[in-house]
C-alpha positions in Angstrom: 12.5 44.7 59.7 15.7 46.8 59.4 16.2 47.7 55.7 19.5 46.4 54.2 20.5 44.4 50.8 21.5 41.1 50.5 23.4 41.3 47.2 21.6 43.9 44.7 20.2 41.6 42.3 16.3 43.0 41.9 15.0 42.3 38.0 17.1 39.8 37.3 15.7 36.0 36.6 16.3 33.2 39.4 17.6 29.8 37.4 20.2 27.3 38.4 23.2 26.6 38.8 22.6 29.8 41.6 23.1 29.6 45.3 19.8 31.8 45.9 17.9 29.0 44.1 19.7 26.2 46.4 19.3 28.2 49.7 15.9 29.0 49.2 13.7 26.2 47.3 11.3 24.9 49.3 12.4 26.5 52.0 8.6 27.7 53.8 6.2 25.2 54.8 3.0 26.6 55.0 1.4 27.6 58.7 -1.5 29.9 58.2 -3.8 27.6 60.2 -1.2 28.4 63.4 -0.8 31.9 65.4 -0.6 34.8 64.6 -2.3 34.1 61.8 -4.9 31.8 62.6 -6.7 31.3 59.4 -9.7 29.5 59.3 -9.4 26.6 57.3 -10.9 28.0 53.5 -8.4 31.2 54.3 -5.6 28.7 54.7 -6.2 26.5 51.7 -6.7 30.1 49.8 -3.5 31.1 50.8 -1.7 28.3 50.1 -2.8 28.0 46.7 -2.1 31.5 46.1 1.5 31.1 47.2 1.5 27.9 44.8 0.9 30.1 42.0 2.8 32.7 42.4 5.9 33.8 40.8 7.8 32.7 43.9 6.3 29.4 44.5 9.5 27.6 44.0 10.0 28.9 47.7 6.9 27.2 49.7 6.9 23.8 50.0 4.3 22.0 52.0 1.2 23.0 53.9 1.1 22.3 57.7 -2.1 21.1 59.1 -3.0 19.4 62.6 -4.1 15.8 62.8 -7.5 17.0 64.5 -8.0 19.6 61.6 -7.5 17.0 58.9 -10.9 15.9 58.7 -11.6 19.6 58.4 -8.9 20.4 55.5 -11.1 17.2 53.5 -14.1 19.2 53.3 -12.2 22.3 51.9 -9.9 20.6 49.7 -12.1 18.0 48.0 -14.8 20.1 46.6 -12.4 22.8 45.4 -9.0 20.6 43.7 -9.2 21.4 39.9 -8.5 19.6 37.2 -4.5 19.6 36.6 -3.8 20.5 40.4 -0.6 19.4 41.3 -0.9 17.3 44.3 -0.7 18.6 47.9 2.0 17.4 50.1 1.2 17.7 53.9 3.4 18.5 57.3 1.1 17.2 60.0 1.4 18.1 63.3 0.5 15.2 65.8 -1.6 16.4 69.3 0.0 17.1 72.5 -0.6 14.0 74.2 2.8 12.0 72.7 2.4 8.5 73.4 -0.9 8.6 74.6 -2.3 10.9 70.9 -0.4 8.2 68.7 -2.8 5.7 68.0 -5.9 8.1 67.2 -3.2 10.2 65.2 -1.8 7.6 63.3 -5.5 6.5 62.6 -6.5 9.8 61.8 -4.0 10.3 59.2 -4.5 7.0 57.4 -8.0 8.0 57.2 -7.5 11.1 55.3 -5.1 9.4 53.3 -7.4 6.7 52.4 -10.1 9.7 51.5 -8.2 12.4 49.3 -6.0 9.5 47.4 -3.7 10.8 45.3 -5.2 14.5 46.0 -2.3 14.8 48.7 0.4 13.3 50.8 1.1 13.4 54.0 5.2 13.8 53.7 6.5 14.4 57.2 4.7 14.0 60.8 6.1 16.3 63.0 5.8 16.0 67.1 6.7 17.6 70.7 8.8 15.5 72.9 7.8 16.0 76.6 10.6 17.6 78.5 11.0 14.6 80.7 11.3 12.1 77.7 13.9 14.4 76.2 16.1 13.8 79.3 16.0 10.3 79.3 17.8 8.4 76.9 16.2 5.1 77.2 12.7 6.3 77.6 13.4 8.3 74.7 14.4 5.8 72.6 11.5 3.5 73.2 8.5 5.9 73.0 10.2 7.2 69.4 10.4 3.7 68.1 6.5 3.9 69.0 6.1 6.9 67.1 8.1 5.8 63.6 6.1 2.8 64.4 3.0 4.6 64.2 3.2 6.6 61.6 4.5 5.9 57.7 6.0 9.2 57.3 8.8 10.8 57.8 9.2 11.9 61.7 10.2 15.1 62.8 10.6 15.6 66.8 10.6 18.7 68.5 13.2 18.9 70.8 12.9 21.4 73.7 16.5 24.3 73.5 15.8 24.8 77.4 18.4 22.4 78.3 21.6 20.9 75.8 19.8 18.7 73.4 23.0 16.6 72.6 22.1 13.3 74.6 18.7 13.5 72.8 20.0 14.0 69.5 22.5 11.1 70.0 19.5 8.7 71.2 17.2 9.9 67.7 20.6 9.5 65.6 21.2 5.7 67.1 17.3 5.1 66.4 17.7 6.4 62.7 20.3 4.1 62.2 19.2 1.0 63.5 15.5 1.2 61.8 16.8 2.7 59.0 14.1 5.5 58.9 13.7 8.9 57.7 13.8 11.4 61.1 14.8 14.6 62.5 14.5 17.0 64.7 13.0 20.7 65.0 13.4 24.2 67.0 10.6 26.4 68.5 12.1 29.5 67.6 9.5 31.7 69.0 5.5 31.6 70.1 3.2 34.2 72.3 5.1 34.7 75.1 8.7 36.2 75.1 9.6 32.9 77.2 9.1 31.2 74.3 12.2 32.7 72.2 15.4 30.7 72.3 18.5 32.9 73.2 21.2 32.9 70.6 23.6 30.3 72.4 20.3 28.4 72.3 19.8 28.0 68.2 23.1 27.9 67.7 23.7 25.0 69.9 20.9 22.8 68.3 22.0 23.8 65.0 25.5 22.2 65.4 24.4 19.5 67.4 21.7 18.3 64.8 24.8 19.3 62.3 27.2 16.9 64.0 25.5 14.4 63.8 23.9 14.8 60.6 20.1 14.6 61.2 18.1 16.4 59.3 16.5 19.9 60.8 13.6 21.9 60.8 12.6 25.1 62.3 9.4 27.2 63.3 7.4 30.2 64.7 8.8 33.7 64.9 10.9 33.6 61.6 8.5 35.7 59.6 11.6 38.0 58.7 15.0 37.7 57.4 17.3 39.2 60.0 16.6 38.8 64.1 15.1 42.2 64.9 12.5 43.7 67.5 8.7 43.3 67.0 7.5 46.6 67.9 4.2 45.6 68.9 5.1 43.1 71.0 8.9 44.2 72.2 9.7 40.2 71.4 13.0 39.8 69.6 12.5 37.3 66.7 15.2 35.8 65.3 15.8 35.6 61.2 15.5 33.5 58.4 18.3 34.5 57.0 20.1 33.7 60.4 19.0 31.2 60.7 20.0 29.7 57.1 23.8 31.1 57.4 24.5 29.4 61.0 23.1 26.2 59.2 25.8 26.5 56.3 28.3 27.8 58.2 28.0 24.5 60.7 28.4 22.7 58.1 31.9 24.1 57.5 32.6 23.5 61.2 32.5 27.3 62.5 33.0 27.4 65.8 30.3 28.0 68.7 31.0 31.4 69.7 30.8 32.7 66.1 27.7 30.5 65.3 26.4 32.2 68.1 26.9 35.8 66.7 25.5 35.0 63.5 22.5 33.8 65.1 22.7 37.2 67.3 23.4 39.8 64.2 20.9 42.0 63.6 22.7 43.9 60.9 21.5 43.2 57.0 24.6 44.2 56.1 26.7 41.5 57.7 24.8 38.7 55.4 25.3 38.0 51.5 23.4 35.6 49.5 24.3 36.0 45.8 25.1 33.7 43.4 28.1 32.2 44.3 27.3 31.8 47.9 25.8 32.5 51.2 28.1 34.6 53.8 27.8 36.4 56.8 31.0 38.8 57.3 33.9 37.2 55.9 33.1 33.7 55.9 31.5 32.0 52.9 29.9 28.8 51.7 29.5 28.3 48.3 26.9 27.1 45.9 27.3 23.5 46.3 27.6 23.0 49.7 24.8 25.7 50.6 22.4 22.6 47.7 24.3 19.8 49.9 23.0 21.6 53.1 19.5 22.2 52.0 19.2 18.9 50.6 19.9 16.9 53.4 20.0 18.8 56.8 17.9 22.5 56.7 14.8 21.3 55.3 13.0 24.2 56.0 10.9 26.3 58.2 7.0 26.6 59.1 5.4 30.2 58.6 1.9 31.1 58.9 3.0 34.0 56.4 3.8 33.6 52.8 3.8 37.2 51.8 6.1 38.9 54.7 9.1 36.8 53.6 8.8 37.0 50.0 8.1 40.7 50.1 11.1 41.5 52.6 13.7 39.5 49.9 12.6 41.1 47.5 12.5 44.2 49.1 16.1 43.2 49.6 16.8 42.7 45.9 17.7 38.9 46.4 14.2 38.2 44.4 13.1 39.5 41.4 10.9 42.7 41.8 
């Protein structure tokens, strides 16, 4: 990760009213079941709990687990909660057979719901969309009305950047408003293959699409690391929380595509601030409260199967405490 500082504010306490505290609460879910990191199941819940407790758990939110593995996370988490554990609240992640996963999906989760009690909740329910359902409006509509029928969560659906998700983002927007439920959408930022990284343009334009129309967004894989940099091991070029986080204030603000773009394309550590007052990249800022308006209701958050790379590079960065 190209060294840099985001503001110079090592040592010093992390309380509100401060703009680092509203950019970045709850801002991880928890993936250390998923690649790269692949945990097995007890090294998941382990990690998890370690993030929990540690001095920057205001930053991790919920732990992501697939609906096949549920069963699995049961026989770890049961025999291990302790007495005064806060609750666990759940991103699950439905199988790859949309329509035809739904109905052993839903059942799977109401099962483990039924079994852990008030142990954990399963918050959000997040789910591919097919590339050919994504293009068409109608069939689109109707196989996500399945979905929110299907599950009692909130729904998250993974949109594919290949191709201008505005039509698709209009159709989910219409459905939120006429069943009056909690949705959104989400961005593969990255995976195994190099095909898998969205160019710049690419975020950018889901980013201001899910913006303008006000639904809630999440984001995942690659975004281990603050600012889009190289992987040397692999050659892939990730792109950066920290990017990532500024093109979503900044679309709030209505900043126009091109320079959305570059933000998401900056790979300079220098070119981002998040302080107190604000968050900026270059000259433009967004202050405190609409960077809490913003996280509140549109970035919810990310999915990393890596708790300790993010922390350590903010506060490497002197945005955390040391």
């Amino acid at each position: 990760m190209p060294a840099g500082t985001l503001g110079g504010m090592a040592g010093i306490q992390i309380t509100r009213p401060d703009a680092r505290r509203a950019a970045l609460s709850g801002l991880i879910d928890y993936a250390g079941l998923f690649p790269p990191a692949s945990l097995d199941m007890e090294g998941a819940v382990t990690g998890y709990r370690a993030a929990r407790s540690s001095s920057a758990a205001w930053i991790v939110d919920r732990f992501i687990c697939p609906t096949s593995r549920l069963e699995e996370l049961v026989g770890v988490l049961a025999p291990t909660m302790t007495a005064g554990e806060e609750p666990w609240r759940l991103v699950v992640t439905a199988g790859p057979g949309w329509i035809d996963s739904l109905t052993p999906d839903a059942g799977t989760v109401r099962t483990f719901s039924d079994t852990v009690g008030n142990a954990a909740s399963v918050e959000l329910v997040e789910i591919r969309v097919p590339p050919e359902v994504a293009s068409d409006p109608k069939r689109l509509a109707a196989d996500a009305a399945e979905v929110l029928r299907a599950f009692g969560a909130a729904v998250f659906f993974e949109i594919p950047w290949q191709s201008d998700p505005g039509e698709a983002f209009d159709t989910l927007a219409a459905l939120r408003e006429d069943t009056s439920r909690a949705l959104g959408v989400k961005i593969r930022c990255g995976g195994l293959e190099a095909a898998l990284f969205p160019e710049p343009v690419d975020v950018a334009r889901f980013v201001a699409g899910a913006t303008g129309r006000a639904l809630p967004m999440k984001a995942t894989a690659g975004l281990h690391h603050p600012f889009r940099h190289t992987d040397p091991e692999t050659g892939f070029t990730h792109h950066g929380f920290v990017n990532f986080l500024t093109v979503a204030a900044l679309a709030t603000q209505g900043v126009d595509a091109a320079t959305l773009t570059e933000v998401v394309a900056d790979e300079d550590p220098s070119s981002f601030t998040i302080d107190r007052a604000g968050v900026a990249w270059r000259d433009h800022t967004v202050g405190h409260a609409v960077v809490d308006e913003m996280r509140s209701g549109l970035f919810v958050g990310y999915g990393s199967c890596s708790f300790e790379e993010p922390v350590g590079d903010l506060t490497a960065l002197g945005v955390l405490p040391a």
